[in-house]
Every structure is written in structure tokens, then in C-alpha cells.
C-alpha positions as CSV (number, residue, x, y, z in Angstrom):
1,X,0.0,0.0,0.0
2,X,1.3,3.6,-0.9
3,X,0.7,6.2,2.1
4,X,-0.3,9.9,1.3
5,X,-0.1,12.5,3.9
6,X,0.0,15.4,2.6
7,X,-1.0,17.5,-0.8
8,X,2.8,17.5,-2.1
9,X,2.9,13.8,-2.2
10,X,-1.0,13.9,-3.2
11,X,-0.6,16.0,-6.3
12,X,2.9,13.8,-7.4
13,X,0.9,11.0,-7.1
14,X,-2.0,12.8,-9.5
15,X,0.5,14.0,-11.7
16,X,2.1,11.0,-12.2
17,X,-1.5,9.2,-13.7
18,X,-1.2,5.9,-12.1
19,X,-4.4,6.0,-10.8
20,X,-5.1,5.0,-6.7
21,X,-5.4,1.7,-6.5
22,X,-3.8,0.5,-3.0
23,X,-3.0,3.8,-2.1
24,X,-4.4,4.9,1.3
25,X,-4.4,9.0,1.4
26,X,-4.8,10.1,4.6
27,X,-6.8,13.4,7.0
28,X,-6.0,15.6,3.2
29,X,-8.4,18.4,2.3
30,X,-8.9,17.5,-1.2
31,X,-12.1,20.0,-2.0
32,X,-10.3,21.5,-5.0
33,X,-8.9,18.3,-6.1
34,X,-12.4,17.3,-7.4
35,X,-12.5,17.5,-11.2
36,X,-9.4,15.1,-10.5
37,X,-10.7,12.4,-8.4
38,X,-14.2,12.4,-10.1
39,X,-12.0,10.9,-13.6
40,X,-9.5,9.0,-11.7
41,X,-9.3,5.4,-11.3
42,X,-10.1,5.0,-7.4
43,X,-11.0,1.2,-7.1
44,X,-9.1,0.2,-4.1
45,X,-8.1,3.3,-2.5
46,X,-8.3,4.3,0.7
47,X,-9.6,7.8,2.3
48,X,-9.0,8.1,6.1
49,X,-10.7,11.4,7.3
50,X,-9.8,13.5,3.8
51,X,-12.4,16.6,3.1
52,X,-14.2,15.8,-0.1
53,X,-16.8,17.6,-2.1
54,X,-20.6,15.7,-2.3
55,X,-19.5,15.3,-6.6
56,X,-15.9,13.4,-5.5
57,X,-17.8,11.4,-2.4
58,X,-19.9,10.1,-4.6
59,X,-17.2,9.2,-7.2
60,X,-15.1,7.7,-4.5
61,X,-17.9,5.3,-3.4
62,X,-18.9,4.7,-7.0
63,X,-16.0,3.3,-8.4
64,X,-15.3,1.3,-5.3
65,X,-13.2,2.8,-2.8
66,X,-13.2,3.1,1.0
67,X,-13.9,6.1,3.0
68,X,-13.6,7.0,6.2
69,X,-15.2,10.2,6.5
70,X,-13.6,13.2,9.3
71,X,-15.2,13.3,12.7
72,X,-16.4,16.8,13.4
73,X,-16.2,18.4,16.7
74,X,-13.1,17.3,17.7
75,X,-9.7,19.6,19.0
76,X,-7.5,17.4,17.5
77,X,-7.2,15.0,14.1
78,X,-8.4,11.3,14.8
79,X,-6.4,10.4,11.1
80,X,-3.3,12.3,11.6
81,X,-0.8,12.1,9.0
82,X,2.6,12.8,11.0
83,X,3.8,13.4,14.8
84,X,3.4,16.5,17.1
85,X,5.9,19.1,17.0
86,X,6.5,21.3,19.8
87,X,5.5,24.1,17.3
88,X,2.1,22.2,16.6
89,X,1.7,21.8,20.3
90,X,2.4,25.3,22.1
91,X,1.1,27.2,18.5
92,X,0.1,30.4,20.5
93,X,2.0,30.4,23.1
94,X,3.6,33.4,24.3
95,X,6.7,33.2,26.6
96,X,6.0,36.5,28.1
97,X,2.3,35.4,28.8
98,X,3.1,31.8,30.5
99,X,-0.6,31.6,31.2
100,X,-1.1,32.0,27.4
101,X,-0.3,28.2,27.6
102,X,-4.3,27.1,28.1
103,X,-5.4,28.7,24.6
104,X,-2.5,26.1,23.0
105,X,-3.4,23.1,21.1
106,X,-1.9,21.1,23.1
107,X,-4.3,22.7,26.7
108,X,-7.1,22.4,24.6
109,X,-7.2,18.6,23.2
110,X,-6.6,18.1,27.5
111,X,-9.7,20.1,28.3
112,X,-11.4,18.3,25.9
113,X,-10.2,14.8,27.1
114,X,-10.6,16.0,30.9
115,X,-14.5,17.4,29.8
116,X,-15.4,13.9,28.6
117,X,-15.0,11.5,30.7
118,X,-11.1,11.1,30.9
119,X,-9.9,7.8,30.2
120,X,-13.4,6.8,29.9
121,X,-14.8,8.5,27.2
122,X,-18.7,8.2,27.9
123,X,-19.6,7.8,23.9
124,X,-19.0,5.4,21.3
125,X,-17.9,8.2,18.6
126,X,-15.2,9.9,21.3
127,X,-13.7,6.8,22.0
128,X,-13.4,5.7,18.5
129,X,-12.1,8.8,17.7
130,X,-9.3,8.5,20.1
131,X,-8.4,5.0,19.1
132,X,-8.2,6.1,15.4
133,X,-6.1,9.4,17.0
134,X,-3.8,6.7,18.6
135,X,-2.9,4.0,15.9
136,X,-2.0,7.5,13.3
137,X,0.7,8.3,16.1
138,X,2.2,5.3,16.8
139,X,1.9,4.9,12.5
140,X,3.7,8.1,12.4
141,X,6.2,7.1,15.1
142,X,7.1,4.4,13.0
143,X,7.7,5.5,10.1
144,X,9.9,8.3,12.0
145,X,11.5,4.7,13.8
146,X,11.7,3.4,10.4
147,X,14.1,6.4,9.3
148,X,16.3,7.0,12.6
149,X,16.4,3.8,13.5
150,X,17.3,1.6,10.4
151,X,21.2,3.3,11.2
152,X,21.2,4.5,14.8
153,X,19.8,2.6,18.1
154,X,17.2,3.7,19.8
155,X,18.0,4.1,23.4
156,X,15.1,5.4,26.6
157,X,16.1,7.4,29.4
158,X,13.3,6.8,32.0
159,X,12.8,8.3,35.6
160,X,10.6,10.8,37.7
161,X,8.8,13.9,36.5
162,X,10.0,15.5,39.8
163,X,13.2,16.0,39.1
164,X,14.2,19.5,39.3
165,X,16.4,21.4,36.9
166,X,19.0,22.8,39.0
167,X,19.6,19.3,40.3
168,X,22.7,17.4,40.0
169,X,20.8,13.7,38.6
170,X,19.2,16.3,35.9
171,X,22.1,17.8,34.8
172,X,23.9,13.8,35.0
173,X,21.0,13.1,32.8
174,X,21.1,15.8,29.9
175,X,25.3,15.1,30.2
176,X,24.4,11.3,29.3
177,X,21.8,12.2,26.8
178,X,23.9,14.5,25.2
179,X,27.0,12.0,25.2
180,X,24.8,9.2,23.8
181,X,23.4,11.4,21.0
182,X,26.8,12.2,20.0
183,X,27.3,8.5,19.3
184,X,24.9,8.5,16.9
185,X,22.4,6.7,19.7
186,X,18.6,8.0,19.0
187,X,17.0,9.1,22.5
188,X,13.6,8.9,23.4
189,X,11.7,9.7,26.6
190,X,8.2,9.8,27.9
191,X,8.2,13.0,26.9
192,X,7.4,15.0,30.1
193,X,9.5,17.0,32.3
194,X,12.2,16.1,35.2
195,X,14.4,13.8,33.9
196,X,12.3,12.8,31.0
197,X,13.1,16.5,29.8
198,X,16.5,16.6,30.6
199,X,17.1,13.9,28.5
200,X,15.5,16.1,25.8
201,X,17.5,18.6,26.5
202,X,20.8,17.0,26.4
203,X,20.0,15.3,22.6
204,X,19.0,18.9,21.6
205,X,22.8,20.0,23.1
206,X,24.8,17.3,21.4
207,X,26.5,19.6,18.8
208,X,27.6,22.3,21.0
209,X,30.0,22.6,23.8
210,X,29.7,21.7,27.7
211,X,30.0,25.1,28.5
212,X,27.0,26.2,26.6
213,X,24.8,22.9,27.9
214,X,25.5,24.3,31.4
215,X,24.0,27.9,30.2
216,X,21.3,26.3,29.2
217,X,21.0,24.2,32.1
218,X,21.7,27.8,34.2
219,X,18.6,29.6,32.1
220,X,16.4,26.4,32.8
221,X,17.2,25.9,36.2
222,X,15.0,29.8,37.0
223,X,11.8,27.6,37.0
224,X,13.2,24.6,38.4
225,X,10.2,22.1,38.6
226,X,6.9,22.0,35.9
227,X,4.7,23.6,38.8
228,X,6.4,27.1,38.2
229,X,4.8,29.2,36.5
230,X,7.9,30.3,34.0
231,X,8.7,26.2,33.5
232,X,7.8,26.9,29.6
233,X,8.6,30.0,29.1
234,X,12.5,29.2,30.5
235,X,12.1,26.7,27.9
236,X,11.2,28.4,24.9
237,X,14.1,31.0,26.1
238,X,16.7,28.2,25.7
239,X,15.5,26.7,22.5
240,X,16.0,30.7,21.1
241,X,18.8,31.3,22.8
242,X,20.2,28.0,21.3
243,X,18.4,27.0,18.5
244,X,19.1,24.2,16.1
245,X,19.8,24.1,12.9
246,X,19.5,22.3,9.8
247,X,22.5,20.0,9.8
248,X,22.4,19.7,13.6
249,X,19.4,16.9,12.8
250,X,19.8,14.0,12.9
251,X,22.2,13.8,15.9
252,X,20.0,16.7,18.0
253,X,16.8,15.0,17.1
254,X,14.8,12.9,19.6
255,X,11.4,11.6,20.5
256,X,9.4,12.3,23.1
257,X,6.4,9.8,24.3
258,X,4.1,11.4,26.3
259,X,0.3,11.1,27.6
260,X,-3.0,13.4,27.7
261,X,-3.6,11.0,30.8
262,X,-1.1,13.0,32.5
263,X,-2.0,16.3,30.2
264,X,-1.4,18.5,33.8
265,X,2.5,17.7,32.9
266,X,3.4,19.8,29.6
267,X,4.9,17.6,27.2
268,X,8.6,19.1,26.7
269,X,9.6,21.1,24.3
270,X,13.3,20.0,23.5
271,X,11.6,16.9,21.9
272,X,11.7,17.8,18.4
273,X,9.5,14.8,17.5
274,X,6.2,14.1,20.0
275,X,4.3,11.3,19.6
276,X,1.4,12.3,22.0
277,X,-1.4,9.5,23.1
278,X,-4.7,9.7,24.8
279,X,-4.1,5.8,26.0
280,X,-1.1,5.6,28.4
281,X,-1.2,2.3,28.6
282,X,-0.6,2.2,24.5
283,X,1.9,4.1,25.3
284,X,3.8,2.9,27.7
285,X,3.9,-0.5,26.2
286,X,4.7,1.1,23.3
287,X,7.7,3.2,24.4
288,X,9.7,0.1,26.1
289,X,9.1,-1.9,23.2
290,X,10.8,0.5,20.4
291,X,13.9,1.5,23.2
292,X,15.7,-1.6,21.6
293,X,19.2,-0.2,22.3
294,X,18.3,-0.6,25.8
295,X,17.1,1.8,28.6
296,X,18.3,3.6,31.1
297,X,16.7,4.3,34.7
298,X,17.4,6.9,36.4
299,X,16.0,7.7,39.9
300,X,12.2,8.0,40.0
301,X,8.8,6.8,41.2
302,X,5.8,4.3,41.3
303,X,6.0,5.2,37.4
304,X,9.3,4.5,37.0
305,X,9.6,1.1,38.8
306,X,6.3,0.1,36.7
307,X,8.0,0.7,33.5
308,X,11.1,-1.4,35.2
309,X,9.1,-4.6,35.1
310,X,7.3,-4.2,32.4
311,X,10.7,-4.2,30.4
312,X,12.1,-7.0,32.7
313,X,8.6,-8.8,31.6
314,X,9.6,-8.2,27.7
315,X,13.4,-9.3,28.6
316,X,12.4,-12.6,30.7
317,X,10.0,-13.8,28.0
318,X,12.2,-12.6,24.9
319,X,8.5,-11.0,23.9
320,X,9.5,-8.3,21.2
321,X,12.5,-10.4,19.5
322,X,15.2,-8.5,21.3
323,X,16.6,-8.5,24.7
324,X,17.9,-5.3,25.3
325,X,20.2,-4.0,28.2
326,X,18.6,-2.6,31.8
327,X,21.0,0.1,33.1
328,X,20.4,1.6,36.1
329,X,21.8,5.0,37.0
330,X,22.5,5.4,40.7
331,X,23.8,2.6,43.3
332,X,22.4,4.1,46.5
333,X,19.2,4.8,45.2
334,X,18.1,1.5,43.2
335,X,20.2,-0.8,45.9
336,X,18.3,1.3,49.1
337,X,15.9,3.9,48.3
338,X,13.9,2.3,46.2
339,X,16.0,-1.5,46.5
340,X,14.3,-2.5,43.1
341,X,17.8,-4.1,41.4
342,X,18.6,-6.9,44.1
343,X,15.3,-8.5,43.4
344,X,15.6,-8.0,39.1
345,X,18.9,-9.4,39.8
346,X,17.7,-12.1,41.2
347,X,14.5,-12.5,39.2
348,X,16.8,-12.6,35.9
349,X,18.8,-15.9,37.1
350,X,19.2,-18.6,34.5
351,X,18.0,-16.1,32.3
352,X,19.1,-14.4,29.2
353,X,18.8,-10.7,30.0
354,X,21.1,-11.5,33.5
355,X,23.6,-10.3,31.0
356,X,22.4,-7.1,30.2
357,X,21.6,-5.9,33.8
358,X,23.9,-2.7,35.1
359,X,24.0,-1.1,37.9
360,X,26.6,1.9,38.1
361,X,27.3,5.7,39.1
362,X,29.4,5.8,35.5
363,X,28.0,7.9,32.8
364,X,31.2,6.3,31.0
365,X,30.1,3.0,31.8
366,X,26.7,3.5,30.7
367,X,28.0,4.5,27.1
368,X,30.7,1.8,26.7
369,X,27.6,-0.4,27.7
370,X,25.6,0.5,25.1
371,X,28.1,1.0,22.4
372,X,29.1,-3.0,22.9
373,X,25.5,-4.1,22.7
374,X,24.4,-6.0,20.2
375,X,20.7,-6.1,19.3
376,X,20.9,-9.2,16.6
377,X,22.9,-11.5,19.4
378,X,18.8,-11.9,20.6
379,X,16.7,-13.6,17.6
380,X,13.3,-14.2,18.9
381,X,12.8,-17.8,20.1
């Protein structure tokens, strides 16, 4: 099946007079495209939420294709052709007006979520709508997974929201993150903020010095937690004060994975690619599974520890094909604070994925780690 997503690739197609048979085109507004469709050969295709005129409906259904018509209403597209950006996301938002934040997109799909029924939507159409919203993200995400991660691994950084910038872990983790993406390693995160930004923020640093990562760091650490007031707004002064340019991609790109479930935690804006859900648990599942290169923990929460056995679940069963390394950033805390590594280490005996268990205080260890990983050395059984 061929994939259109937007009116470039559209009117190639169109131009090129090879009619639209398997060929799925996708949340389009084709209203002046209808003297075209109406003599083009459509049997087989596929229309996913496209705008069409009542003449090029009719010709659609007429000569045999499928269509899924737009869902009206909504703040957001259930057929989306591509990922969030940040600019997509905060469009509106002023840094000088931080409370210019609730008339963004991104405030108003939560409202919206929040106004009907949350995670349980109390109609058939708003749930449907949200599921079809769902499978064009993670679609998107992998094509995006497709590109960036056919030559680089992909590698997570998880741990707590509440980790303030100022800190010593986040600044470990944006050092790491910015190390790692240096490599060539692709760096994802749920997408939020505490160390899930930082490592954001260190991917979006990886072509410029250590000296101007800790200005950054300096700017971002005036609003140190996502409660503050001036958390965005700090923000959006380091991505102008430091802003990325066209050949710093692919090394200073990254993906962030983040949740309307938890929509009173700003999805961060060093993520240059956002691949925002409704369903967390989608999401979550989702996230461990395409961190192949392995993940890192650093120190967090109830959320953190969940997403620590639901990777150890996917590593002891050799689930998604690849068992994939478990580092864990911080002796004292994962051995006493939260003593979650002596009982992995212990679960993981006889196992496979005993191998690929760390525990260490080393950034440099963490990257020699990863470097000497080998995701093929783990065909699925």
C-alpha cells in the first residue's frame, strides 16, 4: 500500500497518472482536487478522514473505494498524517504570557479529554475517535523509527517527573543524553518533564559545547520544577537562545512519548518529535518496546519502577525479538531507596537478560555499555 499524507505527495501522485489503487491517502483536504478524483481510477483506495466535495464522495464510493469520513467536533485530528511538534503543540504560546499556555493546542485537546470522561470516554464516537487518534501516532512514530532507526539505536532514558532542573541527577542526565546522542544513539523519553526532559534537553545540546549545555541548564534551572509558572517559558528562552539548525538533525533530534492521561504535565519542548497519546497504557507499552538499544533508569517513582518490570517482563519472556540492556543510573538509590535491582537481579537468574543488567554511578560506563550491545545477538525464540 502507498501512504499519502500530505498535498505535495498527493498532487505527485496525480501527476504522475497511475491511478489510486492500494493507495491509502490520509486526513487531506482535497475540496479542490475534485474534477481530478471524479475521472481518476479510485477502485481500491483508501480515504482516512480526507475533506471531499458531495460530486468526489460520490465518485469515490462509486467506483469502489473506501472512505472514512472526518469526525467533526473534535480539537484534534483522529487520522493524523505525521507526529506533534513542539510548534504544533504550544502554537500560540507566548513566553512572556506563561498563562497564554491554556489557549495552545496542546491545553485544549486536554480540556477536551478532561471534559469527557477522561480515560473513559462516555460515547461510542469519542472513544473511536481516540483510538483512530492513537494507531496514526504510533503509525507516524514508526515511520519516524523506520528512518532514525534503520542506522542509529534507539535508546530510553526513564525516571521521575519530579526531578528538578538545578539538580545534580538532571544535569547527569542531559550530560548522558547529550553523550549518547553524540554517538549516533537516537534518545527517546516519555516526553514529560524532570528527567524525561533533561534527557531532551541533552540530545537537543549534542553539537555544541559543555560550556554552553550548562548555560542552558543555568537559564532552565529559574523555574526549576513543571509547577512554576515560568517552567515553559525558560524553555522556549533556551531553544532561542540556542536553537538548532538544519545540519544539527539527525544527531540533535529525539522523540518524546508522552500522555493526555497525564495532560497537567506539559509535554517538553526539547523533543523535536512528540508522539502524543490519549491511551497511556498504549503508550507505555509502546515506548519500552521500540527502546531496543536498551534503557536507562534513572531515579524515579511508582511510574518508573512500573515501566522497570514491564521491560524485565519483555526481557524474561524474549517478547519483542530482542533482549535489550537494563542500566540503572544510581547505586544508592536503586540498591536502598527504592531497592528495586537486588530483586531483578535475582528474578533474571538462568536467564538471558542477566547479562544485560547494570548497575553503576558511571556515565562512561553507561556509554561503553551501550556501544558494545548488540541487538541481533537476541533472535526471537
Amino acid at each position: 500500500m502507498i501512504e499519502i499524507e500530505t498535498i505535495e505527495a498527493f498532487e505527485k501522485h496525480l501527476a504522475a497518472g497511475v491511478g489510486f489503487t492500494n493507495v491509502v491517502i490520509q486526513g487531506l483536504d482535497l475540496r479542490r482536487f475534485t474534477r481530478e478524483l471524479v475521472s481518476a481510477e479510485l477502485a481500491g483506495a483508501v480515504f482516512l478522514g480526507c475533506e471531499l466535495e458531495k460530486d468526489a464522495l460520490k465518485a469515490t464510493v462509486d467506483h469502489g473505494a473506501m472512505v472514512f469520513p472526518p469526525i467533526s467536533g473534535l480539537p484534534y485530528l483522529p487520522y493524523r498524517g505525521g507526529l506533534y511538534t513542539p510548534e504544533e503543540l504550544y502554537a500560540g504560546f507566548d513566553p512572556a504570557r506563561p498563562a497564554s499556555y491554556e489557549d495552545t493546542p496542546d491545553a485544549r485537546i486536554y480540556a477536551h479529554w478532561a471534559a469527557n470522561g477522561r480515560g473513559s470516554p462516555p460515547t461510542l464516537l469519542e472513544t473511536m475517535a481516540q483510538r483512530l487518534h492513537d494507531h496514526s501516532v504510533t503509525q507516524a512514530m514508526e515511520g519516524l523509527l523506520y528512518r532514525s532507526g534503520g542506522a542509529r539505536k534507539v535508546v530510553a532514558i526513564m525516571g521521575g517527573h519530579s526531578m528538578k532542573r538545578g539538580q545534580a541527577d538532571y544535569r547527569s542526565v542531559a550530560t548522558l543524553a547529550r553523550e549518547l546522542a553524540r554517538r549516533g544513539f537516537f534518545m527517546v523519553s516519555g516526553g514529560g518533564p524532570g528527567a524525561m526532559e533533561a534527557t531532551h534537553v541533552g540530545a537537543w545540546f549534542a553539537r555544541r559545547t559543555e560550556a554552553e549545555l550548562d548555560d542552558g541548564l543555568a537559564m532552565l534551572s529559574r523555574a526549576p520544577s513543571y509547577t512554576d509558572r515560568d517552567w515553559l517559558s525558560r524553555a522556549f528562552d533556551v531553544r532561542r537562545a540556542f536553537p538548532l539548525a538544519e545540519d544539527d538533525l539527525p544527531f540533535c533530534a529525539s522523540l518524546g512519548i508522552p500522555t493526555w492521561h497525564y495532560g497537567h504535565e506539559p509535554p517538553n519542548p526539547f523533543a523535536t518529535h512528540i508522539a502524543k497519546y490519549f491511551a497511556n497504557s498504549v503508550r507505555e507499552d509502546g515506548l519500552l518496546t521500540i527502546a531496543k538499544g536498551g534503557i536507562i533508569y534513572s531515579p524515579g517513582s511508582a511510574g518508573t519502577i512500573q515501566e522497570v518490570f514491564q521491560d524485565a517482563c519483555q526481557n524474561h519472556y524474549n517478547s519483542v525479538g530482542v533482549i535489550s540492556p537494563m542500566i540503572f543510573l544510581g547505586t544508592e538509590f536503586w540498591t536502598r531507596t527504592r531497592p528495586v535491582y537486588p530483586l531483578l537481579h535475582q528474578l533474571a537468574q538462568g536467564y538471558d537478560y542477566a547479562r544485560y543488567l547494570m548497575l553503576t554511578d558511571s556515565r562512561e560506563e553507561v556509554v561503553r555499555a551501550l556501544e558494545a550491545y548488540d541487538g541481533e545477538a537476541n533472535p526471537p525464540r
